[in-house]
Rosetta silent file (secondary structure, phi, psi, omega in degrees, C-alpha in Angstrom):
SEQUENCE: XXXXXXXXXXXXXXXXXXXXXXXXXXXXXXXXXXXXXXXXXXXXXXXXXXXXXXXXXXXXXXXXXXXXXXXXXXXXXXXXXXXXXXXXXXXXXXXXXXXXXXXXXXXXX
SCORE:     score description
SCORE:     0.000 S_00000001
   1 L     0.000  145.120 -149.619  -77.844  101.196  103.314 S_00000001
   2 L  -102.815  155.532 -155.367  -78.388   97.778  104.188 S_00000001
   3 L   -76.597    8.230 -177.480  -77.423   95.162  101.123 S_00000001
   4 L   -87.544  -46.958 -170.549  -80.791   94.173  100.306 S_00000001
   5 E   -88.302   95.626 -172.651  -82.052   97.634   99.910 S_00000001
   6 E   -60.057  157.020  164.821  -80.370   98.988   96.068 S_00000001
   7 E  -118.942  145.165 -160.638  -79.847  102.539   95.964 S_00000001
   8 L  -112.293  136.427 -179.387  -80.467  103.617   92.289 S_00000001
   9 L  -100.303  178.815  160.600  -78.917  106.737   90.443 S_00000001
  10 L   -63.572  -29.273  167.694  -80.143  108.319   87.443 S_00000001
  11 L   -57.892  -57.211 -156.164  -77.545  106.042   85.679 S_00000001
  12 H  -112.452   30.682 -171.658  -78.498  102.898   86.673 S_00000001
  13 H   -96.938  -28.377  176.082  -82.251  103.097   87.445 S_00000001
  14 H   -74.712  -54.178 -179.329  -83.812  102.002   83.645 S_00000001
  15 H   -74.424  -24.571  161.571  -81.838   99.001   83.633 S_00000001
  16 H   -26.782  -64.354  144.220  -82.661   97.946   87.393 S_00000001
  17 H   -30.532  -31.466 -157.186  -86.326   98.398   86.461 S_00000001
  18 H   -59.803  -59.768 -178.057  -86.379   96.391   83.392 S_00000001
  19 L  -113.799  123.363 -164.767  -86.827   93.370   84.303 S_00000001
  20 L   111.249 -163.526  148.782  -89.064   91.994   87.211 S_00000001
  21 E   -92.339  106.453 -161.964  -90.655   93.344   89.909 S_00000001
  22 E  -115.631  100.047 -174.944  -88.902   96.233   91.564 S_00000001
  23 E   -68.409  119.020  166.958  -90.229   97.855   94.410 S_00000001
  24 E  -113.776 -170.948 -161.446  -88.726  101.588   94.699 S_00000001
  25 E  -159.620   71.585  169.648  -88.866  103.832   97.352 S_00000001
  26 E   -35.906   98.994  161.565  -88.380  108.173   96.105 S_00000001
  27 L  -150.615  145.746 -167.954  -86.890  109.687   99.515 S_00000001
  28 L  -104.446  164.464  161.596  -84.607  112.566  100.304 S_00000001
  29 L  -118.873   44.061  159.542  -82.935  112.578  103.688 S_00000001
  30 L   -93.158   -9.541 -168.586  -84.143  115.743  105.149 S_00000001
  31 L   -67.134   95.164  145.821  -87.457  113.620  104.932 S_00000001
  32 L    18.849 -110.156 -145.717  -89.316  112.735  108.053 S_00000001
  33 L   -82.386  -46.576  171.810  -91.418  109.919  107.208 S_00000001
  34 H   -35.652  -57.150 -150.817  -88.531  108.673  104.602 S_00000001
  35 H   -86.775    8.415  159.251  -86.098  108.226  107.586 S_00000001
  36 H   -83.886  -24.402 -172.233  -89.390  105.646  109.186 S_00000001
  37 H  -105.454   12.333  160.758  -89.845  104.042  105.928 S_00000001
  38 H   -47.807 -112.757  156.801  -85.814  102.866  105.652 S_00000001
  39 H    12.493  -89.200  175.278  -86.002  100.793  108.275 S_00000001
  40 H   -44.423  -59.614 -157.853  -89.483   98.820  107.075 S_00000001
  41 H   -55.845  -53.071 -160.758  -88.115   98.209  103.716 S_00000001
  42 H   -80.072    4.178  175.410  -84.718   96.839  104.985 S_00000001
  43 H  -130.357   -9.149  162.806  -86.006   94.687  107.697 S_00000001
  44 H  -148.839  -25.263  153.645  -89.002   93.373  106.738 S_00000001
  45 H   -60.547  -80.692  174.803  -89.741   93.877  103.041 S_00000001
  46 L   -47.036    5.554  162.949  -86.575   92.976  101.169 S_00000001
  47 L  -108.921   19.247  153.068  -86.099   89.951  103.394 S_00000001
  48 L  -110.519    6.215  159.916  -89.680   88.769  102.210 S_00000001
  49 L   -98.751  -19.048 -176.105  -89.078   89.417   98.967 S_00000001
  50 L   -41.670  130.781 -128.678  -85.860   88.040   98.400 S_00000001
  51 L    64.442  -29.166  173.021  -85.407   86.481   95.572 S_00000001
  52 L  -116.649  -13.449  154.575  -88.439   87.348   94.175 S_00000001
  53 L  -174.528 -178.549 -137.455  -88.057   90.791   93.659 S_00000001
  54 E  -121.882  123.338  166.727  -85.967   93.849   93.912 S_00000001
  55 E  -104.931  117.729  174.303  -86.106   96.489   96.791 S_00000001
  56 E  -147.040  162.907 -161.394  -84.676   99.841   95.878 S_00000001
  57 E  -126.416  113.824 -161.507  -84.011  103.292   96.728 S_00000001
  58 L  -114.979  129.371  152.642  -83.859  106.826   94.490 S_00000001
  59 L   -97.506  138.853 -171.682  -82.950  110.210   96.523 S_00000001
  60 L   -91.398  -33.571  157.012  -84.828  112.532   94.957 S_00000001
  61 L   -53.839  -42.005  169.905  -82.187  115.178   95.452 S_00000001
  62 L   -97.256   22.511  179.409  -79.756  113.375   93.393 S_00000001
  63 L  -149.972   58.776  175.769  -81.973  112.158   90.582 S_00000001
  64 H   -55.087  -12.146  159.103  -84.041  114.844   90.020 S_00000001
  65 H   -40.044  -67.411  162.953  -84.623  113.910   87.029 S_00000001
  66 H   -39.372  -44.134 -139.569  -86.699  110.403   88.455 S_00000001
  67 H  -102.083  -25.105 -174.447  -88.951  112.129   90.653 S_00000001
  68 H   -76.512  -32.929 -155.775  -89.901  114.843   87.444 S_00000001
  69 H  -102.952   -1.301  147.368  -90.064  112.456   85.209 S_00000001
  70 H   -77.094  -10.425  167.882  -92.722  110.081   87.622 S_00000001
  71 L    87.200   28.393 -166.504  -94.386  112.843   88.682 S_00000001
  72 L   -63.150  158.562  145.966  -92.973  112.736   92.601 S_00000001
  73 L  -137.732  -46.200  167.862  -94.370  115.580   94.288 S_00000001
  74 L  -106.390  131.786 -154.525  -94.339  113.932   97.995 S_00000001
  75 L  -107.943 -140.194  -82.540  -91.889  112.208   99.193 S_00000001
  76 L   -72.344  153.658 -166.786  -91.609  109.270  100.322 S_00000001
  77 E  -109.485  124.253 -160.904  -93.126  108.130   97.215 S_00000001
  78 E  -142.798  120.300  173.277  -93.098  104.017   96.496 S_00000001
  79 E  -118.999  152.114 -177.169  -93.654  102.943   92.847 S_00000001
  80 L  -109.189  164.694  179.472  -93.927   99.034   92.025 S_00000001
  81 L  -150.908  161.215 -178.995  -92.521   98.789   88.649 S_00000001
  82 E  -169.048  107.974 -169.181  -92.830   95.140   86.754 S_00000001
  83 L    49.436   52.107 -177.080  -90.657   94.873   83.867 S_00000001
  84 L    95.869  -21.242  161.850  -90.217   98.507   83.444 S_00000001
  85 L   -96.787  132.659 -143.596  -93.529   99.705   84.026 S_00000001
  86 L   -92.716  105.570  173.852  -94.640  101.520   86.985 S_00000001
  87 L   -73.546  -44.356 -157.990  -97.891   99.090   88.179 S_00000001
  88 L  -150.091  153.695  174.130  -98.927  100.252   91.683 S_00000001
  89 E  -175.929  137.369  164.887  -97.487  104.036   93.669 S_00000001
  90 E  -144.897  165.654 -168.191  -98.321  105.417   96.728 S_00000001
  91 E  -138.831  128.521 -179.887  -97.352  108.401   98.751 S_00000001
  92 L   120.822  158.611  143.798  -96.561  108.653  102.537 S_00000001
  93 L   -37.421  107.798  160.159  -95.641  105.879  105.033 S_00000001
  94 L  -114.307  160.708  169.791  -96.317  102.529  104.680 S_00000001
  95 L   -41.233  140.862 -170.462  -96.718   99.257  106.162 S_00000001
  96 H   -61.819  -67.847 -174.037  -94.182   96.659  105.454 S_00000001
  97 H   -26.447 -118.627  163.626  -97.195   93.820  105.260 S_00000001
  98 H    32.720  -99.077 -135.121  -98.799   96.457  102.648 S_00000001
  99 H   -92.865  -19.270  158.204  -96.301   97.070  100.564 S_00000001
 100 H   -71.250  -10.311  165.004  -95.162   93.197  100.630 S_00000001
 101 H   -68.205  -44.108 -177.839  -99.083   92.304   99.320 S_00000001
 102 H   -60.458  -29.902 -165.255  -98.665   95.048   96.450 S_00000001
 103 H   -68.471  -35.593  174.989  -95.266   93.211   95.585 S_00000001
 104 H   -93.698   -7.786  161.550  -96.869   90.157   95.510 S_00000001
 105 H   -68.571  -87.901 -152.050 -100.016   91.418   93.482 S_00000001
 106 H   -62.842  -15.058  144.341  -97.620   92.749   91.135 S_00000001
 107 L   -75.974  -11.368  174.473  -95.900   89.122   90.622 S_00000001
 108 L  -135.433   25.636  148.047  -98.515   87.541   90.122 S_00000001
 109 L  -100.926    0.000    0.000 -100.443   89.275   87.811 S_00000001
């Protein structure tokens, strides 16, 4: 995982969240479309976010917990969270552009 992109446990995912804007990204890695949407986050969303907000990553295998308690059903799953609360989620691939507009929608509201 490339150092940009956090990968979050069941441990350390509430305080991650708290504060800011945290993009995450729910993916297992028997997943497809998960091992296409790696890649976008770590090369062109976290370096256009940097600084300004948090790119991270929950397998859904180890934090089963996460994906139950957010309602995952489909993977990959991308939640914006902004100070702890989950503002914008979508399910499926997405666009870098995309998901760097919600990121910036979600800073500046």
């Amino acid at each position: 995982m490339a150092g940009s992109v956090l990968e979050l446990t069941s441990e350390t995912f509430e305080t991650e969240i708290a504060k800011g804007v945290t993009l995450v990204d729910f993916w297992a890695p028997w997943c497809g479309p998960c091992k296409m949407q790696t890649p976008i986050l770590e090369q062109q969303v976290a370096p256009a976010v940097e600084g300004k907000a948090k790119v991270a990553k929950v397998n859904v295998d180890d934090a089963k917990d996460l994906a139950i308690k957010y309602g995952v059903r489909s993977i990959p799953a991308i939640f914006i969270f902004k100070d702890g609360e989950s503002v914008s989620q979508t399910v499926g691939l997405q666009k870098g552009d995309a998901l760097v507009k919600a990121i910036e929608d979600a800073l500046a509201s």
